[in-house]
C-alpha positions, 0 to 999 in steps of 0.5 A, spaced: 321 281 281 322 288 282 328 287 287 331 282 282 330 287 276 334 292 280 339 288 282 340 284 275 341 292 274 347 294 276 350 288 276 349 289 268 352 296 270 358 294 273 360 290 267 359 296 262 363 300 267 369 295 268 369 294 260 370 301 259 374 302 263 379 297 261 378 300 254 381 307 256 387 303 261 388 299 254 389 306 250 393 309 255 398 304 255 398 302 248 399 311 247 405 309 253 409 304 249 408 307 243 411 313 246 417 309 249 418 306 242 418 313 239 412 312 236 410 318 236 405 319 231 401 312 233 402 314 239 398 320 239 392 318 236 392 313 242 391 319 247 388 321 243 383 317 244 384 316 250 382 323 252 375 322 247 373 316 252 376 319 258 376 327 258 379 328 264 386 323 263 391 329 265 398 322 263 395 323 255 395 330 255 401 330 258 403 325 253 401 329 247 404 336 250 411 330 250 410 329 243 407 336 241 414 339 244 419 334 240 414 336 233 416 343 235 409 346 235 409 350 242 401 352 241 399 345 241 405 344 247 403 349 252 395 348 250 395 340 253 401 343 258 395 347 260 389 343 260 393 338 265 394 343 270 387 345 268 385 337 271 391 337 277 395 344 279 399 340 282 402 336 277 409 337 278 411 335 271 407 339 267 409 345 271 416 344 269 415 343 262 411 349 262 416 353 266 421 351 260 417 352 254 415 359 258 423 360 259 424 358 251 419 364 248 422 369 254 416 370 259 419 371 265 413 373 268 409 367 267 415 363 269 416 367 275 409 365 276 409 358 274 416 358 279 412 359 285 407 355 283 412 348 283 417 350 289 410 350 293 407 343 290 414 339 289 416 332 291 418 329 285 421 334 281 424 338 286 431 337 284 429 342 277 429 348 282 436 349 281 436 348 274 430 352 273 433 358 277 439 357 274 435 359 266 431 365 270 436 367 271 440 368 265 433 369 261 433 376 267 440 378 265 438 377 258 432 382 259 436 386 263 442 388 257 436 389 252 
């Protein structure tokens, strides 16, 4: 009888799991779709829920920092750009657009920094470099008239 208990157990468990997982894949898919649709205001609530059932879901941070970045508000952008690499250093993506947002507010230091950090992870982006060398370059000349 104890066996059975045990088994009748995990079985339940296993079903709990997958339901929630599938609700946390339903709101990051449905904060995607909204997102492509521009939809941004909706879409945010939904990665924002995905992130209250799954904390660690670096795409809706990513996401957010997306949406934060049209809506012009750097200190929520680069507060999610910052918790996506706080979940994974090597998204390369976040460190792109952390880079840029560095680059826009004349940190030269920290995107030097985050430069370093992208040239070492890229696979993907790697063809931002250029680009990004390019902006670092023009922010030093800049910094070096003044």
């Amino acid at each position: 009888m104890t066996t059975k208990f045990f088994i009748s157990l995990i079985l339940l468990l296993n079903i709990l799991f997958i339901s929630k997982s599938n609700s946390i894949s339903k709101y990051l898919n449905e904060g995607e779709i909204l997102f492509n649709k521009k939809n941004y205001e909706e879409s945010k609530f939904f990665f924002q829920k995905d992130i209250v059932f799954n904390p660690q879901s670096e795409k809706s941070y990513l996401y957010l920092s997306k949406i934060f970045k049209i809506e012009e508000d750097e200190k929520q952008e680069e507060h999610n750009l910052k918790t996506t690499l706080l979940l994974n250093p090597k998204n390369e993506e976040a460190i792109y657009l952390l880079i840029n947002l560095k680059i826009k507010q004349s940190d030269f230091n920290e995107a030097e920094n985050l430069n370093s950090q992208f040239s070492q992870v890229c696979s993907e982006f790697c063809f931002k470099q250029e680009e990004i060398n390019k902006k670092l370059e023009d922010l030093l000349s800049k910094k070096n008239k003044q």
